[in-house]
N, C-alpha and C positions, 0 to 999 in steps of 0.2 A: 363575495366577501373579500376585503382585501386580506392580507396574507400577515400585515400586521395587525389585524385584529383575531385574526385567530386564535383557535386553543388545541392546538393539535395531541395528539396522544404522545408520551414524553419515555425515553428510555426503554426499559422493556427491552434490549439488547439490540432495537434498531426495528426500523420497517421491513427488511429482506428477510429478516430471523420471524418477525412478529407475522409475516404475510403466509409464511409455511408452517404455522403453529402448528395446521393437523396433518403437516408431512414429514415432520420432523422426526427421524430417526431415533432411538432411546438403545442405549447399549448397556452393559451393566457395570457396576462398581466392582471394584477389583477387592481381594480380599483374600489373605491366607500366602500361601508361597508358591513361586513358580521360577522357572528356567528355559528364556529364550534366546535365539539365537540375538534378534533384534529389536531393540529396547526402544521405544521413544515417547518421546515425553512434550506434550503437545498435540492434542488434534485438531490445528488448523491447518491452512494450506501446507507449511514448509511439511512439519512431520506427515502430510497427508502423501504428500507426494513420493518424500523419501522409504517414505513404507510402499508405495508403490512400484519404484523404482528399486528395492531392495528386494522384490519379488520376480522382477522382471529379471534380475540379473543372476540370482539363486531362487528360482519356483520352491525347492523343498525346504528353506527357510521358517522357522519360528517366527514371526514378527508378533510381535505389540506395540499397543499406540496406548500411551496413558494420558486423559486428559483430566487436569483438575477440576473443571467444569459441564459444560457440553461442549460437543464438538462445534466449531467456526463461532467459539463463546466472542473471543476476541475479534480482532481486527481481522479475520478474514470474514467472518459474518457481518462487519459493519461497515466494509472500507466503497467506496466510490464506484466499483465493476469497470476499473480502467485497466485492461491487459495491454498496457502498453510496453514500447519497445526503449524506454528509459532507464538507464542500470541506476542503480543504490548507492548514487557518490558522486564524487568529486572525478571525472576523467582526467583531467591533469594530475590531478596526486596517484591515480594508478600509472599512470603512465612515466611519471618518477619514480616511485617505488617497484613496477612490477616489470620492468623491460622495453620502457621504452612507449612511442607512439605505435609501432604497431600492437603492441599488449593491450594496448587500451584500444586499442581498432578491433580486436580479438573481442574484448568481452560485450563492446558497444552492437559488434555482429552477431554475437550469440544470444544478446534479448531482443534482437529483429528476428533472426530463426526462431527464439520460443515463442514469440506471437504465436503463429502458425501452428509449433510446435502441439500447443495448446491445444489450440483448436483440432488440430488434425486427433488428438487422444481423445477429446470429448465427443468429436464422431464414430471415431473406433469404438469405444464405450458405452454410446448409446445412452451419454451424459448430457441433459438439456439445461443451460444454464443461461437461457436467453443469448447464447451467444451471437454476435455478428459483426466484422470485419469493416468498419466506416469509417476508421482514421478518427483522429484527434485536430480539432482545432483552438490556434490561441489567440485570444483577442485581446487587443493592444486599444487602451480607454486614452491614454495620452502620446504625445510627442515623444515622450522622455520612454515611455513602455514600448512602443513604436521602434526604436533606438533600440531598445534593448531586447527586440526579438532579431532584428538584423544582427546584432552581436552573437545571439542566441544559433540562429543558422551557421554564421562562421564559423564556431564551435562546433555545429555538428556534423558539418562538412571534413575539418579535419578531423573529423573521430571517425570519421568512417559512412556516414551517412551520404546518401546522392543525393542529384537534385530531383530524381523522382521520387527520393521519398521523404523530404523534407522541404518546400518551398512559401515564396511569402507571396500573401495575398493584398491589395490593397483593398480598399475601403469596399467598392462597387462589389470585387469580387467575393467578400468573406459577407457582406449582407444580402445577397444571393443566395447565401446560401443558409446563414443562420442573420435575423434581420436585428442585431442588436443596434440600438440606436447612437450610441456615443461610440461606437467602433473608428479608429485611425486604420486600421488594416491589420492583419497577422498572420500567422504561422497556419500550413495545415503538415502532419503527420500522416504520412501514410499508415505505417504499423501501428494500430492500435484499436483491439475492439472494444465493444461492451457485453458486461456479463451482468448474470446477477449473482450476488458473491455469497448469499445462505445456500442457489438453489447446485453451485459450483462446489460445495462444501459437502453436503448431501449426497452430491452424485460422484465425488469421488468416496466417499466412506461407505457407498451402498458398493460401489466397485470393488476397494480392499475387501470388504466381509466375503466377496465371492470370489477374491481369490484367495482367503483362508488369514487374513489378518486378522487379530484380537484387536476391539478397541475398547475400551474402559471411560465410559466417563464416571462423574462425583471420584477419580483417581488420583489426588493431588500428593508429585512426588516431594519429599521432603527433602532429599539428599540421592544424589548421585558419585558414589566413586568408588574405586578398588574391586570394579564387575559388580556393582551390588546397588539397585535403585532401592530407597525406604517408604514405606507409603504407611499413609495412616493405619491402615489395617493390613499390612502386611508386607512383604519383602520379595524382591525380585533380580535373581542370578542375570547377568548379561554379557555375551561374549561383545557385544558392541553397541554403545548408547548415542542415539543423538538426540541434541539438545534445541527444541523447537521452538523456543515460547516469546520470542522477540521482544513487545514490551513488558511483557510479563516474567522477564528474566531475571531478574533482579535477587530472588531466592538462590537461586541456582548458577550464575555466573557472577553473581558479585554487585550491589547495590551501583556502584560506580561503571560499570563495563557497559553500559546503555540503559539509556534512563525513559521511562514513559511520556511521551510528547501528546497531546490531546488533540484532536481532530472533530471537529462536528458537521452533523449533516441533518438536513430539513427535505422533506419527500411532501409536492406538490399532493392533492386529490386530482384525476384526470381532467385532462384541459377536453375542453369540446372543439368541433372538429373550426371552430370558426377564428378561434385563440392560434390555435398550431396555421392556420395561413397566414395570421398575421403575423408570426415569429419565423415563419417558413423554414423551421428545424423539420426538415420530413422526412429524414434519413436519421441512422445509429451513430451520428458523429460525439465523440466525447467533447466537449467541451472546457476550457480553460482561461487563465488571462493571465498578463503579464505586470500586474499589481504583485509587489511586494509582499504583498499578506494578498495573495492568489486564490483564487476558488476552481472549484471542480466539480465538472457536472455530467447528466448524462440526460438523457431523452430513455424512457423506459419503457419496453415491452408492450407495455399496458396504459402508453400516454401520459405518460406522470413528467417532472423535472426534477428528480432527484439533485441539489445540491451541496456540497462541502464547504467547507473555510474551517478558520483556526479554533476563536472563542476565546477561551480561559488557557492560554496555551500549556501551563505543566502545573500539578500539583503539589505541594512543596511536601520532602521525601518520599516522590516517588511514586505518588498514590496513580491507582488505575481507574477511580471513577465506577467499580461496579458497574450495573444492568445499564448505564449512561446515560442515568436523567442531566438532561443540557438549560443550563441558568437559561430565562426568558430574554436578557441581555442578545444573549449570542444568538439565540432565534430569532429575535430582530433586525440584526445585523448581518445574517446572513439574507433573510427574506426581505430588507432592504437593497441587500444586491442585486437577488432577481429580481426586483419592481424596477430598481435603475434599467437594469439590463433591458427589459422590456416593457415600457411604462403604458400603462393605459388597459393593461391585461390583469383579468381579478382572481389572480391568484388566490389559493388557500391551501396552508399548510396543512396537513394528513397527518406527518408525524415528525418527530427529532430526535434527535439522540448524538452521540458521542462514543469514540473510542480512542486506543490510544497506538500511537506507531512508536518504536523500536531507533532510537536513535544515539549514537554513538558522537562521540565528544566533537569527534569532525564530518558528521552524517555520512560516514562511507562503511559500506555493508561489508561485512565478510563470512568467508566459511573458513573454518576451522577442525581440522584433523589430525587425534591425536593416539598414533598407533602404539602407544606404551600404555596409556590411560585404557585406551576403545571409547574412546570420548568424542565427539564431533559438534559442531552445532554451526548454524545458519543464523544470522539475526543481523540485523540493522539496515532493513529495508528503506525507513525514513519517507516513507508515502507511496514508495514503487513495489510494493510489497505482490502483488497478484504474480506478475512476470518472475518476479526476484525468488519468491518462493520456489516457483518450479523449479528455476535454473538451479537454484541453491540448494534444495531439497534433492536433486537426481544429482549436483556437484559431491553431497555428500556419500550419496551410494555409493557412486563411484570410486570416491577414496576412501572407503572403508573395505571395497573389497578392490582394495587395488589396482581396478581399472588409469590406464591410461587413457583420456579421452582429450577432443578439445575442450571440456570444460576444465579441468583440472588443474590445465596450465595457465588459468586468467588471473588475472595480477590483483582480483579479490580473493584469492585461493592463498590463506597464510595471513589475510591482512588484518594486525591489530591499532584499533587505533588508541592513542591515551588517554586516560581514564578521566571518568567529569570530574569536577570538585566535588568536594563535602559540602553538604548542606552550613549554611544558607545561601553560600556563594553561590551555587547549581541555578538554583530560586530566582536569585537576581540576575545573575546572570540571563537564562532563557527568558525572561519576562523584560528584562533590558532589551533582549535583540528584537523581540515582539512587538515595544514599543517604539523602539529606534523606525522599522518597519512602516508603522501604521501614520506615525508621523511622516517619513516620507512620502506614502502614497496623498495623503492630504497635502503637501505642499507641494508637489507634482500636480496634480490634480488645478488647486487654486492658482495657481499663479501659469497654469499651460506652459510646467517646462519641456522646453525640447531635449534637455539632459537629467541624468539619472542623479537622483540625491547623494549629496554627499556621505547624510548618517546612515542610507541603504544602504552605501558603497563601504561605510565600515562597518553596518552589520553583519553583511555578507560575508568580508573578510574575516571578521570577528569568529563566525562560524565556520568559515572554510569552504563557504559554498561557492567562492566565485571560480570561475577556471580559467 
């Protein structure tokens, strides 16, 4: 069956979430009053982590973890299973604002060591989340995309990156090894594995519980401040709060301080073993491309092709899309992607769904510490959220119990960036730059430029992505 005629199963919190229905952990609803040391509010990756990391650094600590939903409800249960080695921002603008080129070599180095980092806890742990170590590659469909992964390199060389762990591949060599047909050549990553991100979610929440963490879900905080979380059923003393909920922030840090960006993904049914030689993906490489409006992929576990891309990019004020039923628009338009990518293969979609990432006026992430308040929070990952959580979630432990560490001092530590407009400007805006976007890859694309568009090159700027 081809893959646009499908009818795949829709929303539902995603495939990773829906494939573990009967592993899925159940915690209970919070209610009445309590007094702990450590408060947090969110249980996905960021608060998963930094409740783990707030254990490791005080064992006889109180923690709680309040989540308004279920745990990995959001974007950590539905995002791509990319632990890559890519930070949450603009490198040039940390590296003006935080000290310089080496600052920004600092923080570019420390989500190459959380790869690892990663993995080496979820072997300690005895946490199975399909993980494994394969690198990311990027493929370049035109001249002009082509262009702009060489640019892409040069940037990542001076940020700190070798040539052993970022190099370009040409045409021969990257269809060797993943057989996409319109390939020009591109990028392979060293640091970068594949996970799967419900079953990563789970095995860190069955970890906390054994080491004596509270987690709460149906716990949605209402307000946060003056040591005192509100919840619907009840109220909660905290000597120190952090604030985890990324897109889902907006309650709690302020409608404008990062706004919900939508993301969608389509999960193949298993390819037979006759498909996969013809694609010759036979290893865990993540996969990528350097289209404007870009997609993101993985080969999974279980022989499936998990894909991402945009869709309906924001919903006007702010909306988060619920359980993520995704328009049949955008399921086509992604599962058009993969038929280009690999034409002649009868795909069939399995499932879709949608969710939303965490992004900030000028997409650059920060952590935030506020030792008057006991305030803290991590958010604005903007796609790189798997890596950035950890880093950002153990960043916050850290400065909350005053550790000096090399996290502490990275020029995301403090960073705020200014605040989005007011509706309906936000609206047009983000749907401007989407469209600015989609129009250039088609005119790229048509006309076989060997340079990058012009309205890409000011939607970029528009957003602050370029470095």
């Amino acid at each position: 069956m081809n893959a646009l005629a499908a009818s795949p199963r829709n929303g539902e919190l995603g495939f990773w979430v829906a494939q573990l229905a009967d592993r899925r952990p159940s915690f209970p609803r919070f209610t009445g009053q309590d007094s702990v040391d450590v408060a947090i509010v969110g249980g996905g990756y960021t608060g998963l982590w930094a409740a783990y990391f707030a254990k490791k650094l005080e064992p006889s600590l109180s923690v709680a973890v309040f989540e308004a939903e279920q745990v990995g409800y959001g974007a950590s249960g539905r995002n791509g299973g990319w632990l890559s080695a890519m930070p949450p921002g603009n490198r040039a603008v940390f590296a003006r604002v935080g000290g310089g080129l080496a600052a920004s070599r600092a923080l570019q180095q420390e989500f190459v060591a959380g790869v690892d980092s990663v993995l080496d806890i979820l072997q300690a742990e005895g946490i199975d989340a399909d993980q494994h170590k394969g690198g990311a590659l990027v493929a370049a469909h035109t001249r002009a995309g082509l262009g702009r992964l060489v640019a892409r390199r040069d940037a990542d060389l001076k940020y700190g990156l070798t040539d052993d762990e970022v190099h370009m591949l040409d045409r021969d060599e990257f269809q060797s090894t993943i057989n996409i047909s319109t390939v020009h050549g591109g990028l392979f990553y060293k640091h970068c594995a594949r996970i799967h991100p419900a079953k990563l979610v789970y095995g860190l929440a069955d970890t906390l519980t054994s080491m004596g963490v509270r987690i709460y879900e149906g716990s949605r905080v209402r307000s946060a401040g003056g040591r005192t979380l509100t919840l619907a059923d009840g109220r909660v003393t905290a000597a120190r709060t952090f604030i985890c909920t990324e897109g889902y922030s907006g309650q709690l840090l302020g409608s404008r301080t990062l706004i919900p960006v939508n993301s969608s993904m389509i999960v193949t049914k298993p390819l037979p073993q006759e498909a996969w030689q013809q694609i010759g993906w036979d290893g865990p490489q993540c996969l990528n491309d350097s289209a404007h409006t870009f997609i993101y992929a993985q080969r999974t576990a279980d022989g499936r092709i998990a894909m991402g891309g945009r869709g309906v990019p924001y919903r006007f004020g702010s909306g988060t899309g619920g359980a993520g039923a995704t328009a049949r628009s955008t399921i086509d338009l992604i599962s058009h992607k993969l038929s280009t990518f690999f034409p002649g293969i009868p795909f069939e979609v399995d499932h879709a769904w949608s969710g939303v990432l965490g992004v900030t006026r000028d997409w650059n992430g920060g952590v935030l510490w506020d030792p008057a308040s006991g305030i803290g929070s991590s958010t604005g990952y903007a796609g790189h959220g798997v890596t950035a959580a950890y880093v950002g979630g153990r960043t916050l432990a850290e400065l909350a119990f005053d550790r000096e560490t090399e996290r502490t001092t990275l020029p995301w530590v403090g960073y705020r960036a200014r605040k989005w407009e007011p509706e309906p400007v936000r609206w047009l805006g983000v749907h401007a730059m989407y469209r600015l976007f989609g129009v250039a890859d088609r005119w790229e694309e048509r006309r076989n430029s060997g340079k990058t568009s012009l309205l890409a090159k000011f939607g970029s700027r528009l957003a602050g992505l370029h470095e």
